[in-house]
C-alpha positions as a Markdown table, in Angstrom:
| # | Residue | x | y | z |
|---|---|---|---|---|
| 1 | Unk | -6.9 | 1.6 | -20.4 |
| 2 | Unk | -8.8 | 1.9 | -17.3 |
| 3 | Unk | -7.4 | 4.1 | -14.5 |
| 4 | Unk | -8.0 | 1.9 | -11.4 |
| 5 | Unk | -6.0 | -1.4 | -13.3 |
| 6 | Unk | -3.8 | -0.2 | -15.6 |
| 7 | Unk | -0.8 | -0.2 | -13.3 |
| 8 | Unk | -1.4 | -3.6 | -11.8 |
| 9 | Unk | 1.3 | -6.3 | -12.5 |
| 10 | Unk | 0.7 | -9.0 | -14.5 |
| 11 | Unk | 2.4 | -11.6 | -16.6 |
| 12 | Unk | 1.7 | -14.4 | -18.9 |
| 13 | Unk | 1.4 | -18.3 | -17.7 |
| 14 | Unk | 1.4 | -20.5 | -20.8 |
| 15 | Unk | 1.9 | -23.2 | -22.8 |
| 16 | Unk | 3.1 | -21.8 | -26.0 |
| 17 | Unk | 6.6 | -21.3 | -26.5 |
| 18 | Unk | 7.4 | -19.3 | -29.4 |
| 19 | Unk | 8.9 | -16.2 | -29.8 |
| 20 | Unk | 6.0 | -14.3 | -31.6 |
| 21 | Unk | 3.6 | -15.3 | -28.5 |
| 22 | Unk | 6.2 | -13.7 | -26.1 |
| 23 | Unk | 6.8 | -10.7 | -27.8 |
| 24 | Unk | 2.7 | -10.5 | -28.1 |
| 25 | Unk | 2.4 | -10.6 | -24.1 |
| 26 | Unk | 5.1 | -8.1 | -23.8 |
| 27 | Unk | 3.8 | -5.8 | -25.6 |
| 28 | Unk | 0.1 | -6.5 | -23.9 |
| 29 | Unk | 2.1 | -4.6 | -20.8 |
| 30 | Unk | 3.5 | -8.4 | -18.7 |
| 31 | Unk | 6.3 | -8.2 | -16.7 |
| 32 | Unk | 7.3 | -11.5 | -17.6 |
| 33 | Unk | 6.3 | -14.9 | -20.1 |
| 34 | Unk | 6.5 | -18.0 | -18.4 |
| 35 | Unk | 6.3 | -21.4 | -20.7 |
| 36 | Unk | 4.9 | -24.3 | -18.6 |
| 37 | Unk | 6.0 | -26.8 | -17.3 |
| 38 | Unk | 8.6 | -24.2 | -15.5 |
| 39 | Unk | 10.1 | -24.8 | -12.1 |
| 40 | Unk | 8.8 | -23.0 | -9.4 |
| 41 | Unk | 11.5 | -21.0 | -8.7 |
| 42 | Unk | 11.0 | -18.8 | -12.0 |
| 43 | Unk | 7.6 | -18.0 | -11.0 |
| 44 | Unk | 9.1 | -16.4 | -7.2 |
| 45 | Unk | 11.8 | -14.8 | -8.9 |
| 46 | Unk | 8.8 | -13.3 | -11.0 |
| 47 | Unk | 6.8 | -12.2 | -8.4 |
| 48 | Unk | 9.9 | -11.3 | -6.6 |
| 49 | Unk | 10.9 | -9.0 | -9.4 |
| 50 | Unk | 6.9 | -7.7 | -9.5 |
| 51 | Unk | 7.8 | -6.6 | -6.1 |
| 52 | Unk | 10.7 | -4.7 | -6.4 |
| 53 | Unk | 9.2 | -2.9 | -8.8 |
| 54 | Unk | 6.2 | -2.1 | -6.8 |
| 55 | Unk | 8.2 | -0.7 | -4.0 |
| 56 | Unk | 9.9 | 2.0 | -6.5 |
| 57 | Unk | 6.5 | 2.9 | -7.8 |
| 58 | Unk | 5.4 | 6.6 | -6.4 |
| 59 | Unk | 3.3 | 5.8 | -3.1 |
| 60 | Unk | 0.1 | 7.5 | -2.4 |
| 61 | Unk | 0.1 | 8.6 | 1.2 |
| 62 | Unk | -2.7 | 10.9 | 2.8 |
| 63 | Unk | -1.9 | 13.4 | 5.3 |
| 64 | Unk | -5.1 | 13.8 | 8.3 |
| 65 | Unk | -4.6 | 16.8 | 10.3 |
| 66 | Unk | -6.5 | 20.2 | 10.4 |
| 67 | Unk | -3.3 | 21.7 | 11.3 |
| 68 | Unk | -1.7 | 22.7 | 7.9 |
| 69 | Unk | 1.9 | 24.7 | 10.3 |
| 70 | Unk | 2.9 | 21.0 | 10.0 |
| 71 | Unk | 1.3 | 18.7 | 7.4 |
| 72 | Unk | 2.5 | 21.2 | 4.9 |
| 73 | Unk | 6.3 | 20.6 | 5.6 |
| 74 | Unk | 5.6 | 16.9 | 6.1 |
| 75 | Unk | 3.8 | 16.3 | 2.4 |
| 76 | Unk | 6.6 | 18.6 | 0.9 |
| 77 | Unk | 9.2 | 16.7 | 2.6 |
| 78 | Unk | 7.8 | 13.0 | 1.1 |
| 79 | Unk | 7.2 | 14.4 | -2.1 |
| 80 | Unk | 10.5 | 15.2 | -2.2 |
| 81 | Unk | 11.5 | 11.7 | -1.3 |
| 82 | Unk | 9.5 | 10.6 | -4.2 |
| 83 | Unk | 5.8 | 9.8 | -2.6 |
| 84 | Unk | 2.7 | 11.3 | -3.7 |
| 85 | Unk | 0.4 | 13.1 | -1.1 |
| 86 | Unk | -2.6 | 14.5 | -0.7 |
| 87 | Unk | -3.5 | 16.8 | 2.7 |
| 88 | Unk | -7.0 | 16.0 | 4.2 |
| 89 | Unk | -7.8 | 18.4 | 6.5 |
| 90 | Unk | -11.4 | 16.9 | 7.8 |
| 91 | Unk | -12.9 | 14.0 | 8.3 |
| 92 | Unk | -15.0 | 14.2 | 5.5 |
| 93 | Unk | -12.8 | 15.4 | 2.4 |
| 94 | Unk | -10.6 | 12.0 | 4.2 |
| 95 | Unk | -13.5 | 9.6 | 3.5 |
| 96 | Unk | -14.5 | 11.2 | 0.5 |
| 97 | Unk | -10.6 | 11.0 | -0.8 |
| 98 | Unk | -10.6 | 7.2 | -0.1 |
| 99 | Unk | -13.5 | 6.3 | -1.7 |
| 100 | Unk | -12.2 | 8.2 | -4.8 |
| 101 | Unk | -8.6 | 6.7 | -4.8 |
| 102 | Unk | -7.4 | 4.7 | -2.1 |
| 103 | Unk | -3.6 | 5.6 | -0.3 |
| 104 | Unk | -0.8 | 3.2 | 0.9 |
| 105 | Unk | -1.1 | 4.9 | 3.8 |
| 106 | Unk | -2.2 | 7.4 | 6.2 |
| 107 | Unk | -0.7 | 10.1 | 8.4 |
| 108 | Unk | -3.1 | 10.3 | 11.1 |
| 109 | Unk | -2.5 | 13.8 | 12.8 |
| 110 | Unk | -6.2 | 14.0 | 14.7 |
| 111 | Unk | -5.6 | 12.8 | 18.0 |
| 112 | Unk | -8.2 | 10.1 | 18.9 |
| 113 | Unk | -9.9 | 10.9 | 21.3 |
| 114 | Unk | -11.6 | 14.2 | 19.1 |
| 115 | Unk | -14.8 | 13.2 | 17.8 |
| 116 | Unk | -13.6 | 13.7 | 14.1 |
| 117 | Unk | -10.4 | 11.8 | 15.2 |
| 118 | Unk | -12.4 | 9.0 | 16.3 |
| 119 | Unk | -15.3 | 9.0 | 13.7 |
| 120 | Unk | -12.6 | 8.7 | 10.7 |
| 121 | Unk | -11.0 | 6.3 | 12.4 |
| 122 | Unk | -14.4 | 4.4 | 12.7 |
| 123 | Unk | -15.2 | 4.8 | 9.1 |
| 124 | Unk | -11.8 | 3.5 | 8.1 |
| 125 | Unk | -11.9 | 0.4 | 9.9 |
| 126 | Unk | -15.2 | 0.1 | 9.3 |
| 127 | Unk | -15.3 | 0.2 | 5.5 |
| 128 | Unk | -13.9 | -2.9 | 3.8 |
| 129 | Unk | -11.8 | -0.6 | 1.4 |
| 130 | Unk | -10.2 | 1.0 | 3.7 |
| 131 | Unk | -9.8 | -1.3 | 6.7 |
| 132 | Unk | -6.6 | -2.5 | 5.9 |
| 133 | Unk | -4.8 | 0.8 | 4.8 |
| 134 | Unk | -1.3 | 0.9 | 7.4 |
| 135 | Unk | -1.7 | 3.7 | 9.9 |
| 136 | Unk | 1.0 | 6.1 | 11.0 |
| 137 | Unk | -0.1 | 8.3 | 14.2 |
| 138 | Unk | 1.3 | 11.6 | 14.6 |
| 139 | Unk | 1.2 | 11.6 | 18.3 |
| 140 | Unk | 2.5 | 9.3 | 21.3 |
| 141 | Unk | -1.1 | 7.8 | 23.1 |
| 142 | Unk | -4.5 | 6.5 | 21.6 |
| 143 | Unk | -7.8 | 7.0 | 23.6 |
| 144 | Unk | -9.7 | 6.0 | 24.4 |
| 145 | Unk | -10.4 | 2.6 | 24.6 |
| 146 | Unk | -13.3 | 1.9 | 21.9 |
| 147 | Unk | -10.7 | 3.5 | 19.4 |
| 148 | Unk | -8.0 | 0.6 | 20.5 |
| 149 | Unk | -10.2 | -2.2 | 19.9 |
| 150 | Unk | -10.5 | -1.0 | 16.3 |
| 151 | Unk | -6.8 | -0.7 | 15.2 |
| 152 | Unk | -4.9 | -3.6 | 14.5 |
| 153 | Unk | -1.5 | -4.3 | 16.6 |
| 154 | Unk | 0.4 | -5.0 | 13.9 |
| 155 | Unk | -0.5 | -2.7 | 11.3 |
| 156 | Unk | -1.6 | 0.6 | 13.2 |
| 157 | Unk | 0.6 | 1.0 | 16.6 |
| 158 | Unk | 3.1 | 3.1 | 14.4 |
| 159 | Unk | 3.7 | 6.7 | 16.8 |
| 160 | Unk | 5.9 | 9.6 | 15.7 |
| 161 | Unk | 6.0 | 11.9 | 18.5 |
| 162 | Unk | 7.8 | 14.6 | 18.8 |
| 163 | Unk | 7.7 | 14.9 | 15.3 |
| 164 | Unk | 10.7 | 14.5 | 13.4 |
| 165 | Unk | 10.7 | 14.1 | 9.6 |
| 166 | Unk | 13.5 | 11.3 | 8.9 |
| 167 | Unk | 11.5 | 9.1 | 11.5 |
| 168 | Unk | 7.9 | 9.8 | 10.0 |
| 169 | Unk | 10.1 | 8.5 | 6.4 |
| 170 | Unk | 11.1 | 5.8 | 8.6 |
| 171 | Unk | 8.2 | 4.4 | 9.5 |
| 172 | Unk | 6.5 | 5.1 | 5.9 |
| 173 | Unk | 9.2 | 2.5 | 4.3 |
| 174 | Unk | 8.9 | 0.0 | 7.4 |
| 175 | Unk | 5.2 | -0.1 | 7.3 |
| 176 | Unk | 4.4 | -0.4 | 3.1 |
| 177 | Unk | 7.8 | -3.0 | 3.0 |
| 178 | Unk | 5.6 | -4.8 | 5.3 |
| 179 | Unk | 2.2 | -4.0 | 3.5 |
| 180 | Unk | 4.1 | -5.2 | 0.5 |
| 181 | Unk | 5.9 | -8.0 | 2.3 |
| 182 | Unk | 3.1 | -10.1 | 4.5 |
| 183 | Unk | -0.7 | -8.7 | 2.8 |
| 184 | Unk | 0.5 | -8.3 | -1.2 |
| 185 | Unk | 2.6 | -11.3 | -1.7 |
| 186 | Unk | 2.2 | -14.7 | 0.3 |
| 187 | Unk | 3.9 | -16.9 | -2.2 |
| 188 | Unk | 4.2 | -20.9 | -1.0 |
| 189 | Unk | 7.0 | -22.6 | -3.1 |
| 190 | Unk | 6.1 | -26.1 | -4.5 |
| 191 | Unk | 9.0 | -28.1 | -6.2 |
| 192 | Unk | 7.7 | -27.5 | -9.9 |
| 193 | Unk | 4.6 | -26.5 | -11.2 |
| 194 | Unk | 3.7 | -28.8 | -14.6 |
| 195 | Unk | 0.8 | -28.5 | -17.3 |
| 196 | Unk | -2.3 | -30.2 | -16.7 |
| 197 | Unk | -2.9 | -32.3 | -19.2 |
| 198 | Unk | -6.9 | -32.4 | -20.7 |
């Protein structure tokens, strides 16, 4: 019932078998009823399936730019393509939107070496909420330097420059498959996974 976990994925891990205890955790909202001992396989497939599912789930993306001419068409254009957006158009209603409800990502149109650019940017990385949210910059160089040492090369060099709206879709799905793919899920197969016995 609570807003902030009642769409996470869960499912059940257990020992009982029957049909009424299954039934039970399906209606509780799991995704899936495993009876141990299981092999391990049917708990990837599970979280495999999780996955799939989370990747068709609307995404929330935030749009930073001051410049509505183009974050307008961009956040009508990804609503369209089934994502949920929300335009930020200072460095401050962008904090105070994270804090509220924290995006898959974030459009970064503020060029960094603005002050406003770089303090969000600062706050973001700086804020153990919002550190790890992907980054997808709306323009082709970052400056200056301090602002570099804060991103992270494999999450935040994304550029789209000129802009161009299939590309900035593009990079959305490229950078939440790998959100989804290396941060979300790190699943290590074992051969079988058995009950421990008390």
């Amino acid at each position: 019932s609570d807003e902030k976990t009642k769409d996470i994925p869960f499912f059940f891990i257990s020992a009982k078998a029957s049909s009424l205890d299954q039934e039970r955790g399906r209606k509780l909202g799991a995704t899936d009823y495993l009876v141990k001992p299981f092999k391990a396989n049917l708990l990837v497939n599970s979280l495999k399936t999780i996955c799939r599912n989370k990747q068709s789930v609307s995404r929330k993306i935030f749009i930073f730019s001051k410049d509505s001419r183009y974050s307008n068409p961009i956040s009508l254009f990804l609503e369209e393509n089934g994502y949920k957006t929300q335009i930020c158009l200072s460095e401050a209603l962008l904090i105070e939107s994270i804090q509220m409800n924290v995006p898959d990502l974030i459009l970064f149109g503020f060029n960094l070496d603005d002050t406003e650019g770089f303090t969000a940017l600062r706050k973001i990385k700086g804020n153990s909420t919002s550190k790890n949210i992907p980054l997808i910059f709306l323009n082709d160089k970052i400056n200056p330097t301090p602002a570099k040492k804060m991103l992270d090369i494999e999450k935040d060099y994304n550029f789209v420059r000129p802009l161009n709206l299939e590309e900035i879709l593009r990079k959305i799905k490229s950078s939440l498959l790998k959100e989804d793919t290396h941060d979300s899920w790190q699943i290590k197969t074992t051969t079988s996974i058995r009950t421990v016995n008390n």
